[in-house]
KESEMAR-469717 format. One record per atom (N, C-alpha, C): y, x, z. Coordinates in pm, 1 decimal. Atoms other than C-alpha are relative to their C-alpha. Layout:
REM residues N
[rec [Y; X; Z]]
...
***
This chain:
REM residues 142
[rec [74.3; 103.5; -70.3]]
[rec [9857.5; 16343.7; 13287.4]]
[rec [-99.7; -63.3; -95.6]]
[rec [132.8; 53.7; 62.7]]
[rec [9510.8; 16189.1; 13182.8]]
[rec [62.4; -187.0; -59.9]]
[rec [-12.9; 94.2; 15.9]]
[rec [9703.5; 15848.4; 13138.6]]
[rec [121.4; -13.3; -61.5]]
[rec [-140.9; 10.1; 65.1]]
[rec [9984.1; 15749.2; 12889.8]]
[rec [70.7; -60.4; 85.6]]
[rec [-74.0; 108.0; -27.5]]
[rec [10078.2; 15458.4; 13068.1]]
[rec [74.8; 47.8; 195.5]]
[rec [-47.6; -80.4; -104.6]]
[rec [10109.6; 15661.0; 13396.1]]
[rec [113.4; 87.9; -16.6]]
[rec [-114.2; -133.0; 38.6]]
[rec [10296.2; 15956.5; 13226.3]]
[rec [152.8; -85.9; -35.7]]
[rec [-165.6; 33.7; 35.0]]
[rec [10598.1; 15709.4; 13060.7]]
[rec [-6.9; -113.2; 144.0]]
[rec [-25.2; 108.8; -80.5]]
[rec [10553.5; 15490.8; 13403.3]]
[rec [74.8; 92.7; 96.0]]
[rec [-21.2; -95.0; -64.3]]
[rec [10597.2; 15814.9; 13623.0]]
[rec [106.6; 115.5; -10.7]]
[rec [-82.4; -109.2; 33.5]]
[rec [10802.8; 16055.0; 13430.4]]
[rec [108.0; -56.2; -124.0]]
[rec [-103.3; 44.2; 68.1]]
[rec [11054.0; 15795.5; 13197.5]]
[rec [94.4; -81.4; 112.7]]
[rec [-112.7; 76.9; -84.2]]
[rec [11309.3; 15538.7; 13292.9]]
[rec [-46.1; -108.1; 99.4]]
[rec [27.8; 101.8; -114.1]]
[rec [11099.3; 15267.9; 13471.9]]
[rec [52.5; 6.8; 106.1]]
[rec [-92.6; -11.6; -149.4]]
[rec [11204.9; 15147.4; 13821.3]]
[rec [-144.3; 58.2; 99.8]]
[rec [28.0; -95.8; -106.5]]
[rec [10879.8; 15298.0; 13950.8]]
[rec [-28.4; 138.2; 1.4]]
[rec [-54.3; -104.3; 6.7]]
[rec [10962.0; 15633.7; 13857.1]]
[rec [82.0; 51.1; 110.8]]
[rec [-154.7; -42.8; -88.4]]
[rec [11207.0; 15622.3; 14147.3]]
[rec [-72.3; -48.4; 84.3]]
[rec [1.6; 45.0; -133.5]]
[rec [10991.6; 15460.7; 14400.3]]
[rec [-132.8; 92.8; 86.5]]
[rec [116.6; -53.0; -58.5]]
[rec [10727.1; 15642.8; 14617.1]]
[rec [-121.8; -16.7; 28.8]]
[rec [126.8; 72.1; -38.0]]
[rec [10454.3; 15389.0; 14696.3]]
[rec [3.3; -99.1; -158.8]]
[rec [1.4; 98.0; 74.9]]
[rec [10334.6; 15146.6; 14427.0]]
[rec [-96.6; -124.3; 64.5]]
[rec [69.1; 90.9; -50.3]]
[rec [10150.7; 14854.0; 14518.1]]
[rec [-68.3; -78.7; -77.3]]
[rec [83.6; 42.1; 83.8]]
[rec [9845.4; 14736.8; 14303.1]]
[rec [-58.5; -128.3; 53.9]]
[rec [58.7; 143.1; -72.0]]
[rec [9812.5; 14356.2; 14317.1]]
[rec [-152.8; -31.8; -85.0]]
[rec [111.5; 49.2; 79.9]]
[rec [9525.3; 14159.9; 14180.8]]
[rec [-90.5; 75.5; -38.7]]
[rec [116.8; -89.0; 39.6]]
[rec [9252.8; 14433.8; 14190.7]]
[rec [-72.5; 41.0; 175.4]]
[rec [48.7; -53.7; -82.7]]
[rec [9012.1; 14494.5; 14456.2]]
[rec [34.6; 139.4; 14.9]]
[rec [-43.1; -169.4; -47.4]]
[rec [9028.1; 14842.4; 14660.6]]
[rec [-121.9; 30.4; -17.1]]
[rec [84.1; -116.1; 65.6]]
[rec [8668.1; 14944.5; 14561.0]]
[rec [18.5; -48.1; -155.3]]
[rec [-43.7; -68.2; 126.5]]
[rec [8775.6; 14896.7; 14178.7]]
[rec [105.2; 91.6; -25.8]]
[rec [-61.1; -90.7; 18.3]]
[rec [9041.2; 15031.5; 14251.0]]
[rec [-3.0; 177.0; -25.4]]
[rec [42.4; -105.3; -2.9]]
[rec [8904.1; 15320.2; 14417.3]]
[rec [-99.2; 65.7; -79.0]]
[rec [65.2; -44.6; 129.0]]
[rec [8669.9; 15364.8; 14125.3]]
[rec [83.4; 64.9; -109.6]]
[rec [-81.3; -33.8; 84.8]]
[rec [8915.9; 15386.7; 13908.3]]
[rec [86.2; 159.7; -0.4]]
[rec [-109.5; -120.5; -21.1]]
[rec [9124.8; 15662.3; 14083.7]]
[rec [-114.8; 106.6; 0.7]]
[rec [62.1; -75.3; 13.8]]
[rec [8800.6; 15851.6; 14164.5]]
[rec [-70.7; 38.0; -158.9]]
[rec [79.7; -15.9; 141.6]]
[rec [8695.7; 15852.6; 13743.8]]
[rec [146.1; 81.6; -52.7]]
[rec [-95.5; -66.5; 77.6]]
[rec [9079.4; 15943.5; 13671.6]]
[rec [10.8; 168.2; 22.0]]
[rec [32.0; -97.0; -17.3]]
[rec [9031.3; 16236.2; 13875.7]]
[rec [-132.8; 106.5; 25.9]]
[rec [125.2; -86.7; -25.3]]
[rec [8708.4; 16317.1; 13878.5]]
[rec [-132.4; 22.6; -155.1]]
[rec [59.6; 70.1; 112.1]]
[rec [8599.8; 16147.0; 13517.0]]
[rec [-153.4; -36.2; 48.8]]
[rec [192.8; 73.3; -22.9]]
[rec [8254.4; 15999.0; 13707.6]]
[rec [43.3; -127.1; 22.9]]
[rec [3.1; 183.0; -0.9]]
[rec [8190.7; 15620.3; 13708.7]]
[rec [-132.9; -27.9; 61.1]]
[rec [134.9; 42.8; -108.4]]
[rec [7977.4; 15523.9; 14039.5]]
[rec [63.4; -109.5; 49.3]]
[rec [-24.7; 154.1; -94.2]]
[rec [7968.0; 15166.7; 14099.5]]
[rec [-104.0; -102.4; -22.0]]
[rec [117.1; 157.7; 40.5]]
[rec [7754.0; 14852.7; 14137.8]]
[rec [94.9; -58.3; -131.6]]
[rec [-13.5; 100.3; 126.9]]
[rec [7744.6; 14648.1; 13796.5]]
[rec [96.4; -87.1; 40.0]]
[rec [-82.7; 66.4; -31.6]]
[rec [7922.0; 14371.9; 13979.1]]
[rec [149.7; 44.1; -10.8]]
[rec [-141.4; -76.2; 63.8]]
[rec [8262.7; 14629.2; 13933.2]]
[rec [7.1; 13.1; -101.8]]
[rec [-4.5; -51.3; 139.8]]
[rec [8214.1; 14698.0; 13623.2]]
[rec [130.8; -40.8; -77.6]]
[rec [-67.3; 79.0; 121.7]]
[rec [8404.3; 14405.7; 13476.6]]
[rec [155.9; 17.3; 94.2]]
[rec [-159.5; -12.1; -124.2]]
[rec [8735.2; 14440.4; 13771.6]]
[rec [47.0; 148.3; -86.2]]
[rec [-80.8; -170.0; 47.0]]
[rec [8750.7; 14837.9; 13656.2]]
[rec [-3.8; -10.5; -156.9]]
[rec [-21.5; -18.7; 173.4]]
[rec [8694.5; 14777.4; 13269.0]]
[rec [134.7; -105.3; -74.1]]
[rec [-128.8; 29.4; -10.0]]
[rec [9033.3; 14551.5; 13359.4]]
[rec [48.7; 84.6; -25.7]]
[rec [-106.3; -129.4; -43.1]]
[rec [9184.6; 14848.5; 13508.6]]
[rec [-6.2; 88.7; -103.7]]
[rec [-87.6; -147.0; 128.1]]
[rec [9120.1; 15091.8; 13252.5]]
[rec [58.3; -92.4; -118.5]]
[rec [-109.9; 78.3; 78.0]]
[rec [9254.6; 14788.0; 12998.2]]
[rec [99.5; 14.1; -0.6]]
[rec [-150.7; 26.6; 19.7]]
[rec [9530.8; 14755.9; 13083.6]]
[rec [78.8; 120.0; 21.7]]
[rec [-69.4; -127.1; 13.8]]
[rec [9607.5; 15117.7; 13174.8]]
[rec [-39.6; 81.8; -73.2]]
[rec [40.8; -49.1; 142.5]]
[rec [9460.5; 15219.3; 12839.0]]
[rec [-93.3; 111.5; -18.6]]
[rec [96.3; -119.5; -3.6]]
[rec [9190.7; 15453.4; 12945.0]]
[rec [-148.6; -54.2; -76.3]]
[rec [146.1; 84.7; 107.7]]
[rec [8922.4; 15359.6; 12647.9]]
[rec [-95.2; 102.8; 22.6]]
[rec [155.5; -88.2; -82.2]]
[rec [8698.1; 15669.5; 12785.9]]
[rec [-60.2; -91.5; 105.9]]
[rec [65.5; 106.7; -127.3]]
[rec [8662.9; 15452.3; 13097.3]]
[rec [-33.9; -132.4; -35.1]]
[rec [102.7; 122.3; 63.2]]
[rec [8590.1; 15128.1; 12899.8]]
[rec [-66.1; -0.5; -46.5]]
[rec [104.0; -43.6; 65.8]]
[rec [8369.9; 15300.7; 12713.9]]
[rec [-136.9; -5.9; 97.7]]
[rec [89.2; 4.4; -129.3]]
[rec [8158.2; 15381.2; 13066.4]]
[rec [-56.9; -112.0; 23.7]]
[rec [20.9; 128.0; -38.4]]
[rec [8211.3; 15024.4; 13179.5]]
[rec [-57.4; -119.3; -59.8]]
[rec [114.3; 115.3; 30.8]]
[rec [8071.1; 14828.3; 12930.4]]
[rec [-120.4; 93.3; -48.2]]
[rec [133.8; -59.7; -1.9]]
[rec [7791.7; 15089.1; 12911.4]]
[rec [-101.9; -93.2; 152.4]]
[rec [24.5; 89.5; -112.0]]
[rec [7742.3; 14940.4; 13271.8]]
[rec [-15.0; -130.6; 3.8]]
[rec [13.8; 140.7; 37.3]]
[rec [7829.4; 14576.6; 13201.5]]
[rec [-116.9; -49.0; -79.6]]
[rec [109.9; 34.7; 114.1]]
[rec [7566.0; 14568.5; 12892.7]]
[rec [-137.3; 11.3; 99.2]]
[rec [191.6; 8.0; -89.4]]
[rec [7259.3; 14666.4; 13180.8]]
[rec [26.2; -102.3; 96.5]]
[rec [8.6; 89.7; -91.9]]
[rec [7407.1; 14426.7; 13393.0]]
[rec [32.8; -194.3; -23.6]]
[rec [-38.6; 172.2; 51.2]]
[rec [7485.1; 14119.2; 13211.2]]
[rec [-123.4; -78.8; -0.5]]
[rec [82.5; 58.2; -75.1]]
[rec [7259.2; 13824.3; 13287.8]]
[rec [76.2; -180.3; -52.3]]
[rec [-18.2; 205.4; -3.1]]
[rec [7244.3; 13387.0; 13174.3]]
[rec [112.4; -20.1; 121.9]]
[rec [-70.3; 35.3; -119.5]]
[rec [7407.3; 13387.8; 13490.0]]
[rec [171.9; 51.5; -12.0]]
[rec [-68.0; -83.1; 12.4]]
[rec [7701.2; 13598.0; 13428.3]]
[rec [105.8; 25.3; -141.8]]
[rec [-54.5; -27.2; 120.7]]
[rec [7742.9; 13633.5; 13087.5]]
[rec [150.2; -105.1; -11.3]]
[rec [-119.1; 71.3; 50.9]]
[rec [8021.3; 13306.7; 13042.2]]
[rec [106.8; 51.3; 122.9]]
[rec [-100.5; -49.9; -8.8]]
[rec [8234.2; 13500.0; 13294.3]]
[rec [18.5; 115.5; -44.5]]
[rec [-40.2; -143.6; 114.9]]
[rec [8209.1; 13789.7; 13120.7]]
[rec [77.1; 16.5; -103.4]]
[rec [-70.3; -6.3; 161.3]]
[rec [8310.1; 13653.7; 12776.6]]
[rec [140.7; -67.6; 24.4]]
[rec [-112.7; 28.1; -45.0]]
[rec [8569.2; 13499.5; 12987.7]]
[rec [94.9; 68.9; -23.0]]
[rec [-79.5; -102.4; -57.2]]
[rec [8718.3; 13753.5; 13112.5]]
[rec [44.2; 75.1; -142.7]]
[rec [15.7; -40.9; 103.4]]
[rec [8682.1; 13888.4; 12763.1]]
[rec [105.4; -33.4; -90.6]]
[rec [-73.9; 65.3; 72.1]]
[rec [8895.8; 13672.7; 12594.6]]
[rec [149.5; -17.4; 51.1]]
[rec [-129.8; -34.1; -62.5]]
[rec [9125.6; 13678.6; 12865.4]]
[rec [122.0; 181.7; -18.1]]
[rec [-92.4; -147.2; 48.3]]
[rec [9223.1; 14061.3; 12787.1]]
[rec [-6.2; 8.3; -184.6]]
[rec [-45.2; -2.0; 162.7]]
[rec [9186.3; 14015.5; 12420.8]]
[rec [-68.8; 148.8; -20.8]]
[rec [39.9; -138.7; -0.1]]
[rec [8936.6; 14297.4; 12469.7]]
[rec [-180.1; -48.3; -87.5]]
[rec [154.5; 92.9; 76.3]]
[rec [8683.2; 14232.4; 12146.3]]
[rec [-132.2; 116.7; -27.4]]
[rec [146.3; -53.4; -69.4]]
[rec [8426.2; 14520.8; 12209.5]]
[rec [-58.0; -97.3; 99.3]]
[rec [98.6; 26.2; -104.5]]
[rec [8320.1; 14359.0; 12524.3]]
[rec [-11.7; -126.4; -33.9]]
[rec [40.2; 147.5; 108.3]]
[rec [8345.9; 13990.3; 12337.3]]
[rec [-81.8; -12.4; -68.7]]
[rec [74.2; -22.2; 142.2]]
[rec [8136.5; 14135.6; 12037.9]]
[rec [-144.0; 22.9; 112.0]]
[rec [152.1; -60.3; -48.2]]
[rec [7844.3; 14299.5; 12325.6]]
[rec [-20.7; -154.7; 100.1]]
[rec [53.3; 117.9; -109.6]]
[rec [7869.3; 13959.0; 12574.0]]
[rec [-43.7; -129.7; -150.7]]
[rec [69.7; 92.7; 99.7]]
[rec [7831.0; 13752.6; 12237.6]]
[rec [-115.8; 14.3; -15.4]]
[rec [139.9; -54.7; 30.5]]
[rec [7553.6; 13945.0; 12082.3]]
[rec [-119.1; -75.7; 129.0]]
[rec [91.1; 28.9; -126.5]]
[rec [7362.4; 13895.3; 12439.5]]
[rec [0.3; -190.5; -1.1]]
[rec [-3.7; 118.6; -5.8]]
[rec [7498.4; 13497.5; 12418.3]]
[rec [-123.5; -70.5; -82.6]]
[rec [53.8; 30.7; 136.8]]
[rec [7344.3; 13441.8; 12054.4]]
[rec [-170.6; 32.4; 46.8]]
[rec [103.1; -18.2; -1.8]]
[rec [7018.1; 13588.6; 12229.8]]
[rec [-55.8; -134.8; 130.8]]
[rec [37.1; 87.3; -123.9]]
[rec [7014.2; 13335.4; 12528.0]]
[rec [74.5; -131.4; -23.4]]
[rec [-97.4; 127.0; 1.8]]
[rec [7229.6; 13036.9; 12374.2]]
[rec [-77.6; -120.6; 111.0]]
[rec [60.2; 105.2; -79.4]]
[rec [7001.5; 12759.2; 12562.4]]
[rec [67.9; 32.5; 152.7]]
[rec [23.0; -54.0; -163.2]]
[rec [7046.0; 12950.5; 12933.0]]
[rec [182.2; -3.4; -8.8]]
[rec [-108.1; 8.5; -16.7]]
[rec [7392.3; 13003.0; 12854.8]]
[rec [120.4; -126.2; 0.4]]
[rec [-56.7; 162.4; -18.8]]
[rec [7520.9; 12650.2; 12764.2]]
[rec [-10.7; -61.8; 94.3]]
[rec [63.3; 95.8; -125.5]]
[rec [7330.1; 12506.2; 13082.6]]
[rec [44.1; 71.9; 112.3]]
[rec [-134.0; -87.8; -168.4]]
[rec [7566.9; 12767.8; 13305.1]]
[rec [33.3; -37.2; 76.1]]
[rec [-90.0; 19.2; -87.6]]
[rec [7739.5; 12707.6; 13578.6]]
[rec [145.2; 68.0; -56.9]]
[rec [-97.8; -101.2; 51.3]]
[rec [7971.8; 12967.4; 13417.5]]
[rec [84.1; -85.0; -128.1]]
[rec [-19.4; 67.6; 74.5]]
[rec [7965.1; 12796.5; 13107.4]]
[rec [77.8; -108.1; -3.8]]
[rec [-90.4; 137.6; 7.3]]
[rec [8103.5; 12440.0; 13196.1]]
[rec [99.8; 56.9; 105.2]]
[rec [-156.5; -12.0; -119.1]]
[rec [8382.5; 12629.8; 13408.6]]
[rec [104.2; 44.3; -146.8]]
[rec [-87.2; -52.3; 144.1]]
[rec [8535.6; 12732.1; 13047.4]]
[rec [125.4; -90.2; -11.8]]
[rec [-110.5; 94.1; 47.7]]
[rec [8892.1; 12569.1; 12955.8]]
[rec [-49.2; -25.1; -181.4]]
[rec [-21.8; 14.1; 147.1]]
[rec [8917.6; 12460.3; 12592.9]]
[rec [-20.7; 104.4; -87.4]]
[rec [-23.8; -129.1; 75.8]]
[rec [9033.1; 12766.2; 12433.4]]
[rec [-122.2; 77.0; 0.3]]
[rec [99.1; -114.8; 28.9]]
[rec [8778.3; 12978.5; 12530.3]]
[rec [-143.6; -86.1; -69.8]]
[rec [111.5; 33.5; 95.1]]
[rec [8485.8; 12740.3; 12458.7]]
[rec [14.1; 0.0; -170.5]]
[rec [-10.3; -4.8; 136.8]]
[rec [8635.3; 12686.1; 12120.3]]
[rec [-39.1; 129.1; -65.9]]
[rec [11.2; -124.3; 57.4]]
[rec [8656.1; 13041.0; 12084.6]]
[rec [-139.6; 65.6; -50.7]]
[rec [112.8; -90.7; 23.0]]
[rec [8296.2; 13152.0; 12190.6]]
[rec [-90.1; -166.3; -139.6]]
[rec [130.2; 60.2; 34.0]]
[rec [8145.3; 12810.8; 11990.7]]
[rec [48.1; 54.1; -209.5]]
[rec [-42.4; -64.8; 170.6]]
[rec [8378.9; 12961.5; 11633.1]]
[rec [-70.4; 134.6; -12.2]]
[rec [85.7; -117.1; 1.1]]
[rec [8205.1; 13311.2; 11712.9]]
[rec [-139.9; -15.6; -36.5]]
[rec [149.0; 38.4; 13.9]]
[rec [7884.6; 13176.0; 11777.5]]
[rec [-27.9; -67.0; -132.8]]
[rec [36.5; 58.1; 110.0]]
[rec [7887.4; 12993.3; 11456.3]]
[rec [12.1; 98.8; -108.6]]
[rec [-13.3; -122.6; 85.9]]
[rec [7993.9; 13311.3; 11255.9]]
[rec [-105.4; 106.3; 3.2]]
[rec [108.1; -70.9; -17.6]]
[rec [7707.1; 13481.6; 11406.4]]
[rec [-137.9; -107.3; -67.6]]
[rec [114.7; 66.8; 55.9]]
[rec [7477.4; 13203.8; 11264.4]]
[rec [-69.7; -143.4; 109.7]]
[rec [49.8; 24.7; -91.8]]
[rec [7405.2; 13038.1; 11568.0]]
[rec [2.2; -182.7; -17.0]]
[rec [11.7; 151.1; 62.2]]
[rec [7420.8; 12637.6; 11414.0]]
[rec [-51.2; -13.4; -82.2]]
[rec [89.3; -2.8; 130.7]]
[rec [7199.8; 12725.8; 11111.5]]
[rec [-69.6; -120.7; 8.1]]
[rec [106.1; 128.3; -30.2]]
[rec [6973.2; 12434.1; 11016.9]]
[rec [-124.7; 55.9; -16.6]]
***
């Protein structure tokens, strides 16, 4: 199988090894269906807006060919608008490729990005996070 996390989910001791249906919460059915059509088909056709739902899905089911795709996608589609859920989301999987390419893009638009809508939806943590990045990138120089 093309997927580790499939092969010891499918063919070890887990309990759904034994069950017939699985049931995929918290993911849309066209990322989903992206997802299943790239596992078996290895193509990646989707609006930008998926990008960041399926570069979940292959996260967490460890397919780094398919995150590879997805932030090929994400990087043409990121946008002032967009970007602070991006680096969100970013921080939320602890996934620091796509942290390192939504920064980079931040550090080029800091003004547009602070004045977000996206932006002031941040908790603590993450602002702290992106304003310790952003300062490592230079971005408080005098």
């Amino acid at each position: 199988m093309r997927c580790a996390v499939f092969r010891a989910m499918f063919l070890g001791n887990w309990k759904e090894s034994n069950e017939s249906e699985q049931i995929i919460e918290h993911h849309s059915y066209d990322a989903f269906f992206a997802f299943l059509k790239y596992f078996y088909t290895n193509e990646v056709d989707l609006q930008s807006d998926l990008a960041l739902e399926l570069f979940a899905l292959a996260h967490f089911y460890q397919m780094t060919d398919l995150q590879k795709e997805c932030l090929k996608i994400i990087k043409r589609g990121v946008t002032v608008e967009n970007a602070a859920s991006i680096y969100d989301k970013a921080v939320l999987l602890a996934a620091e490729e796509l942290k390192e390419l939504v920064l980079k893009f931040c550090m080029e638009h800091l003004a547009g990005i602070v004045n977000s809508d996206g932006f002031k939806l941040w908790n603590g943590d993450v602002a702290k996070d992106f304003v310790l990045h952003a300062a490592q990138q230079g971005a408080f120089k005098k």
